[in-house]
C-alpha positions as CSV (number, residue, x, y, z in Angstrom):
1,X,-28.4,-48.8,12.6
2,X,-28.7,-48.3,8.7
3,X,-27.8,-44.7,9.4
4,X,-24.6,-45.0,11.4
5,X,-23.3,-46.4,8.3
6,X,-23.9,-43.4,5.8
7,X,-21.2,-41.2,6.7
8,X,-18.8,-44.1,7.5
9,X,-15.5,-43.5,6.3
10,X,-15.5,-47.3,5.1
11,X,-17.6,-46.1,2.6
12,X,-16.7,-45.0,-1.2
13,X,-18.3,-41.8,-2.0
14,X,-18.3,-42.0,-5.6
15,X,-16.1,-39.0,-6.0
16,X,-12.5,-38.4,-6.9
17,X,-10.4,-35.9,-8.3
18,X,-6.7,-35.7,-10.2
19,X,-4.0,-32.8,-9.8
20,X,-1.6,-32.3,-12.5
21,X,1.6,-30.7,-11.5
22,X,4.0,-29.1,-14.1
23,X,7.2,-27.9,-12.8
24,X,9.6,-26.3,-15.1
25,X,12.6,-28.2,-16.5
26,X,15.4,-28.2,-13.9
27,X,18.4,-25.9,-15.6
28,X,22.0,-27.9,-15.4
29,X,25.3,-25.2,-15.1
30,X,23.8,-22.6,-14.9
31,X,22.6,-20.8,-11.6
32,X,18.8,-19.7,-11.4
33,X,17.8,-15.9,-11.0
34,X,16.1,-15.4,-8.3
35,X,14.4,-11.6,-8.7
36,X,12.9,-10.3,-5.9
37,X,9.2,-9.3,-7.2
38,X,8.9,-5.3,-7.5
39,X,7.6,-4.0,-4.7
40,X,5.6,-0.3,-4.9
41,X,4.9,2.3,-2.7
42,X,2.1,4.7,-2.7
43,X,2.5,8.3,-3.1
44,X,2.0,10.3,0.3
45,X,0.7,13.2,-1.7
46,X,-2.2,11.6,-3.9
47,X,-2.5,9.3,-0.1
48,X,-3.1,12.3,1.6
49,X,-5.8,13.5,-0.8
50,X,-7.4,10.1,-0.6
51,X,-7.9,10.4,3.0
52,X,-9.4,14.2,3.2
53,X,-11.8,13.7,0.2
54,X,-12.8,10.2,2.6
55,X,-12.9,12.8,5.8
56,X,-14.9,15.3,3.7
57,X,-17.2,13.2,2.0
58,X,-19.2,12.6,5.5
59,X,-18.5,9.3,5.7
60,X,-16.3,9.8,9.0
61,X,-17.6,12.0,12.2
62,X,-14.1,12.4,13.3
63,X,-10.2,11.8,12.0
64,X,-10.5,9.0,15.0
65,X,-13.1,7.6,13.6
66,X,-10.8,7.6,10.1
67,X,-8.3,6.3,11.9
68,X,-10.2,3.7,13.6
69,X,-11.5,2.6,10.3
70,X,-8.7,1.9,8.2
71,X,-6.3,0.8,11.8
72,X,-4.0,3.3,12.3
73,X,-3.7,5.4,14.8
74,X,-5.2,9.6,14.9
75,X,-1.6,10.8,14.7
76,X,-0.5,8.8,11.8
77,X,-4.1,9.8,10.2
78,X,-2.8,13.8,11.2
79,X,0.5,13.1,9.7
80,X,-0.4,12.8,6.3
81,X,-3.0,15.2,6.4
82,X,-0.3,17.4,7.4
83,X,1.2,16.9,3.8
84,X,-1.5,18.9,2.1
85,X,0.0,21.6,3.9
86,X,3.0,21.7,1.2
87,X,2.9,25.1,-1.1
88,X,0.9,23.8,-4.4
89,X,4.5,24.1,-6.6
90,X,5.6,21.5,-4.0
91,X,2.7,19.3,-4.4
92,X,2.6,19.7,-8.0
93,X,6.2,18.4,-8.4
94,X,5.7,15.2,-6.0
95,X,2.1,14.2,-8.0
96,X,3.8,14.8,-11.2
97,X,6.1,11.1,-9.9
98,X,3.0,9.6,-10.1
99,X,1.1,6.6,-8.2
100,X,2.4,3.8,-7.6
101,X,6.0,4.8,-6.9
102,X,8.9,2.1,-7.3
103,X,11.0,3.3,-4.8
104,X,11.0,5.1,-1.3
105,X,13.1,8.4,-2.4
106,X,9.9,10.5,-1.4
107,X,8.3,8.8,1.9
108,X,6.0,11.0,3.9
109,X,8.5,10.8,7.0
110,X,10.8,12.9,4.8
111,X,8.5,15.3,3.7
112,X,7.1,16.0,7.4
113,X,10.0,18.6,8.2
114,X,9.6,20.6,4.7
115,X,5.7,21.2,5.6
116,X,7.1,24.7,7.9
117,X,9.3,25.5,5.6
118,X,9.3,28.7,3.6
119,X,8.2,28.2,-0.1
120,X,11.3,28.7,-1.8
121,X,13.2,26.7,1.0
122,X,10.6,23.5,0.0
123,X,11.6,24.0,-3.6
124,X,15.1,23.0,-2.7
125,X,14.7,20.7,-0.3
126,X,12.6,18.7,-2.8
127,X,15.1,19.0,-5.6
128,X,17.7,17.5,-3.4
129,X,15.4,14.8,-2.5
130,X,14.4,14.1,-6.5
């Protein structure tokens, strides 16, 4: 019976903590900003590269088993290995934007159609795009 009562709610355990909430002084007249937090994309270019060095480095059997592993599906996975199909100049010129990018103005749906594309016609496609 003595041990029915250990675990009793009834009884004080003997610890107890404190939380201290600071909120910011509330502003009067004038209306808040709200800013929408600064959202990034990655670059389907140095993405693509990513995911053939993983393909080539033997850790995957099979672009399924890629695909599998990170979940999306083995035409998605196809998709963007498509990219490194791009002429170099046209490669060059999207990994010269960099990684992150802050907006969407190069996505790797858009760059899709320019894969076929003659060299020179890629050079101009991408300069409209940029």
């Amino acid at each position: 019976m003595g041990s029915f009562f250990v675990n009793s709610p009834d009884k004080s355990i003997g610890r107890t903590f404190r939380a201290v909430f600071e909120l910011p002084p509330a502003r009067r007249g004038k209306k808040a900003v709200r800013r929408k937090p600064s959202r990034t994309y990655r670059n389907p270019i140095f993405l693509a590269r990513e995911w053939a060095e993983a393909l080539e480095g033997g850790d995957f059997r099979s672009q399924r088993a890629f695909a599998r592993a990170i979940g999306l599906s083995r035409a998605r996975v196809s998709q963007m290995l498509g990219l490194l199909r791009l002429f170099p100049d046209a490669q060059e010129a999207l990994e010269a934007l960099g990684d992150p990018l802050y907006s969407r103005k190069v996505a790797e749906r858009k760059l899709r159609p320019i894969v076929n594309l003659p060299e020179e016609q890629q050079k101009l496609r991408l300069e409209e795009m940029l």
